[in-house]
Residue, then its C-alpha position, 0 to 999 in steps of 0.5 A: x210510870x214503870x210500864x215495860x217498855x220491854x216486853x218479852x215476846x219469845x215468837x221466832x217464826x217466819x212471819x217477821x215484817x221488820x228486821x232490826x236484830x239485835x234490837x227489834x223484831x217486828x211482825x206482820x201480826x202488829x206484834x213488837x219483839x224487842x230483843x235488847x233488854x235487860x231488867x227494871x231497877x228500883x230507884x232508891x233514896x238511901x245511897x250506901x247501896x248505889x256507890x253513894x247517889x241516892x236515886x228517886x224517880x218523877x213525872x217530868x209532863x204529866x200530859x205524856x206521863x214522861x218520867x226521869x229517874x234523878x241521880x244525886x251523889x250524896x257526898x258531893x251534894x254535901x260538900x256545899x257547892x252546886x253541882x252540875x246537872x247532866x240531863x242524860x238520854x239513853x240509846x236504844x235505837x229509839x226503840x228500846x231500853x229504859x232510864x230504870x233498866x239495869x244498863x242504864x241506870x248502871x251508867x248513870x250512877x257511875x257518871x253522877x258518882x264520877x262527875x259529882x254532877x246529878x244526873x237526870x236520866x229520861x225515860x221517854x216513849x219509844x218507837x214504833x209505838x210512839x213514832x219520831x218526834x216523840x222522843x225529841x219533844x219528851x226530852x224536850x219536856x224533861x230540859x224545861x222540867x229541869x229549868x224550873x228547878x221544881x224538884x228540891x233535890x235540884x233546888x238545893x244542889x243544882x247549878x243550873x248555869x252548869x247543865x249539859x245534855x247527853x246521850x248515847x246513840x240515838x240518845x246523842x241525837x236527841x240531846x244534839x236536837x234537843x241542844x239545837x231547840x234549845x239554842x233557837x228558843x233562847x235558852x228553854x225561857x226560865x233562865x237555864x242555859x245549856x253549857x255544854x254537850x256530850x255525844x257518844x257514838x251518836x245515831x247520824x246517817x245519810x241517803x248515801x253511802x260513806x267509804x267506810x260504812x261501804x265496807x262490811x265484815x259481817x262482824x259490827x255492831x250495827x250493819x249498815x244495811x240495818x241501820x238503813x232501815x231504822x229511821x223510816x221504821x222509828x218515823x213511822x215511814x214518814x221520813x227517809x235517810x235524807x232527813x236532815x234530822x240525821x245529817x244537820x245542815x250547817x245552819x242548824x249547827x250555825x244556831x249552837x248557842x252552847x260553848x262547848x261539845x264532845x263527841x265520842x266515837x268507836x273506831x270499829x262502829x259503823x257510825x264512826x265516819x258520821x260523828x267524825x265528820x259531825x264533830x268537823x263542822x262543829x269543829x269549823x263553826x266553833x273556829x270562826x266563833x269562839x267555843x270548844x270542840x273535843x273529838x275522843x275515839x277508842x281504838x279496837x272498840x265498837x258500839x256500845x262498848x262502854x255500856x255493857x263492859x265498864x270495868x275494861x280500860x277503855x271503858x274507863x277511860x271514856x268515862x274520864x275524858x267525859x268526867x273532865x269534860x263536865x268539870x271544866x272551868x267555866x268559860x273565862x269572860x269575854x272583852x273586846x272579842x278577847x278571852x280573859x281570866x280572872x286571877x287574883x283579882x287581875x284580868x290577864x288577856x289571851x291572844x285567842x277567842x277559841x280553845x284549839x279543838x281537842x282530839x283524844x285517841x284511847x288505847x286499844x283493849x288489852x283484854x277480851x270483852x267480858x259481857x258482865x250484865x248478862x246480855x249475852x245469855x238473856x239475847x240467847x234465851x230470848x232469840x235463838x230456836x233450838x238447841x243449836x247457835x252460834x255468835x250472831x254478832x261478835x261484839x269485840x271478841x277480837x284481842x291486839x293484833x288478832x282478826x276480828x268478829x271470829x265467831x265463837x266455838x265454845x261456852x267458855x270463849x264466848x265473850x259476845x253481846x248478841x248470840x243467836x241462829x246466825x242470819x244472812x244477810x240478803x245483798x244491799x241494793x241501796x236506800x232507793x231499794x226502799x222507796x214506794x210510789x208516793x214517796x213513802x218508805x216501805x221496811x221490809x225484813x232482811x230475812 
């Protein structure tokens, strides 16, 4: 159940036939580097070491061997109310990072800990080797594992009329897919229903350029012209960026049977235009039909911020709209087409059947990015060749009113993510530039 799904391959040579830095490197030997990782964590019942949740890992579909880690945050377990249940899917890129590594199981401790909900974290396959739509039918595997309600820790605490799916990058894909399959099977068919849905810095993309993923600095997380490349990578070549899979037709979202969604996006990721417009139509379709739609953005941050430094102020706060998200009433019955609450036994009728769609603009950071978990050593180690590197990408280095992406000079200034040999880039010349006869896609290096 804890195979390495990061193995440390420290070959840095010539031979690279898939580019995908800071994440993945793939040679034309068969041979998968991935260079964003970071360490196994033991899952744990006893929770006084884990800010109070208590840990413990499954088999959610012995027929893949998928597994989750579970999270339960002792007291609220022990107040006497069902929790709700936030069944998590981490990013990656599909093709990195784990429920059980360091990063992650981090993440989730602090949201079971903060929601008081237990969270069940998936550790499904990864890309290359385990193509699309793997980890869409694993995370699926892990929602109807949650459904039967067959651990006894969601037997006792979990409210199963209170369960979200989330996730993080390619994780809020998935859990957007997983919330659509839900929604066109109604329900997952033993009795859960999904309440809400929370999307951070999700993972959409499209054949052609928006305005501003046409605007490159050299300083983003993700560069656009990389992220061209992900999907025909993570599928195997057998889908390319007009997949609808990564930009939803209106009927799909159309079929959303959940009353309410967030999505959360990072005013300097590249992918921010397509949460953004994402949320809109959700937003459009939530209006002629009643639910909530919530949009969050943090100013001055950009991907992943909230992963690999979650003590600074935007990171908090991100973490508290989420919270009061899943904390939310549950939705007031419907009579009539007409919203109602119940009050001391008295219904009182609201002229509305939707909540007006809520946006939430955090501030920007009042400190540099602090790399805590060490990533920044560990990308260093692993993928630079000599003694000579600078800042590959200047995740967040730059401070209120000051330029952005400047590169770093010395250890001590050195706030950045991902450091290694600095890579140029070669001109992007489009998605088209990738096809092949036949209509298959070819991924090609970028060195």
């Amino acid at each position: 159940m804890h195979a390495n799904k990061n193995p440390a391959v420290n070959v840095v040579g010539t031979d690279v036939e898939v580019d995908l830095y800071p994440f993945l490197l793939g040679y034309k030997d068969g041979r998968v580097e991935r260079l964003l990782s970071s360490r196994f964590v033991p899952a744990s019942e006893n929770p006084t070491a884990n800010r109070g949740v208590a840990t413990r890992d499954v088999v959610v579909d012995h027929g893949t061997g998928v597994s989750a880690r579970l999270f339960l945050p002792t007291r609220a377990a022990m107040a006497g109310r069902r929790l709700p249940i936030v069944v998590y899917v981490h990013g990656g890129s599909f093709c990195t990072e784990s429920a059980f590594c360091r990063t992650y199981h981090g993440y989730a401790t602090s949201l079971a800990a903060s929601a008081g909900a237990i969270v069940v974290s998936v550790e499904y396959r990864l890309a290359p080797e385990h193509p699309i739509p793997a980890a869409y039918d694993d995370a699926w595997s892990a929602l109807k594992w949650v459904a039967s309600l067959a651990d006894p820790w969601l037997a006792d605490y979990a409210d199963p009329e209170r369960t979200f799916l989330a996730g993080d990058s390619a994780g809020g894909n998935i859990a957007y897919h997983t919330a659509v399959r839900a929604s066109r099977a109604g329900g997952v068919g033993v009795g859960v229903g999904i309440d809400g849905v929370i999307i951070v810095q999700p993972y959409f993309w499209g054949a052609e350029r928006l305005p501003s993923e046409a605007v490159c600095d050299g300083a983003a997380v993700l560069p656009a012209h990389r992220v061209d490349w992900l999907w025909p990578f993570v599928t195997a070549g057998q889908a390319g960026n007009e997949d609808p899979r990564l930009n939803p037709p209106d009927e799909e979202i159309a079929s959303l049977t959940c009353r309410r969604v967030l999505v959360a996006v990072a005013e300097k990721d590249t992918l921010r235009e397509r949460g953004c417009r994402l949320f809109a139509r959700i937003r459009d379709y939530y209006a002629r039909t009643g639910g909530e739609a919530t949009l969050v953005e943090s100013e001055g941050e950009d991907h992943g911020f909230h992963l690999y430094s979650p003590l600074r102020a935007t990171s908090r706060r991100l973490m508290e709209s989420i919270v009061r998200f899943i904390n939310q009433p549950p939705a007031p019955e419907l009579d009539g087409g007409l919203l109602w609450h119940a009050l001391d036994g008295k219904r009182i009728r609201r002229s509305s059947t939707m909540t007006a769609p809520e946006l939430i603009i955090l501030g920007v950071p009042s400190r540099p990015f602090r790399d805590i978990f060490g990533y920044g050593m560990d990308m260093k180690h692993q993928h630079c060749s000599g003694s000579s590197s600078t800042t590959c990408m200047a995740y967040g280095t730059s401070k209120i009113g000051g330029g952005r992406g400047k590169a770093a000079t010395s250890k001590k200034a050195n706030y950045g993510l991902f450091t290694g040999p600095v890579r140029p880039n070669k001109a992007y010349k489009g998605p088209a530039a990738a096809a092949l006869p036949g209509g298959t896609q070819a991924v090609k290096s970028y060195l």
